[in-house]
C-alpha positions in Angstrom: 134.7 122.6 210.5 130.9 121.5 211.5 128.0 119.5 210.3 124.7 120.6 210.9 121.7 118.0 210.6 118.7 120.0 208.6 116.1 117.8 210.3 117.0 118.0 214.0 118.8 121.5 213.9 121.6 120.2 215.2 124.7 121.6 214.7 128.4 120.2 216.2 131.5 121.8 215.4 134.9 120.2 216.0 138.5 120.8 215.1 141.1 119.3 212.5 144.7 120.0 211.5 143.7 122.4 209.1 141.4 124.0 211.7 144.4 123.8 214.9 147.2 125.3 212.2 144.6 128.0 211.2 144.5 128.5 215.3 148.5 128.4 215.6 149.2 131.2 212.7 146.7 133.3 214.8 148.5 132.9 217.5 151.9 133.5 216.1 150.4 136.9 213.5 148.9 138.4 216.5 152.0 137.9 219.3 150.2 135.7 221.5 152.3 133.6 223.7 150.3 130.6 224.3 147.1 128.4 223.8 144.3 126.8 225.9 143.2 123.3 225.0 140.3 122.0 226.3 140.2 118.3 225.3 142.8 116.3 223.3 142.5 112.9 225.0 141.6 111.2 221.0 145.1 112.9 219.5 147.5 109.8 220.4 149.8 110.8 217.9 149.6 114.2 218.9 148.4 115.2 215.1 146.6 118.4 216.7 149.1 119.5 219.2 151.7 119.8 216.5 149.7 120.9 213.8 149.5 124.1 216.2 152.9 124.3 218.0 154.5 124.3 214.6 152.4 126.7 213.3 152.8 129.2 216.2 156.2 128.9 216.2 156.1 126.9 219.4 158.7 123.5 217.8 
């Protein structure tokens, strides 16, 4: 997902669940074995992690 700001040009993209289990069906359709993350400090409940692990068949 992203929002972009018509005014200033200004365009910031970030990830969701729906986004990370898009990411994690990638990973498991094309036979990767693993995933980089660059920042997840904000996902106490780990909402992101899992939403990909389960979907790359990672659980």
């Amino acid at each position: 997902p992203y929002v972009y700001n018509k005014t200033s040009e200004v365009m910031i993209s970030f990830d969701n669940a729906d986004s990370f289990a898009a990411k994690g069906s990638y990973i498991k359709d094309t036979g990767l074995r693993g995933f980089a993350m660059w920042e997840a400090a904000g996902d106490y409940d780990d909402i992101l992690l899992d939403s990909i692990r389960f979907a790359a068949g990672f659980d």
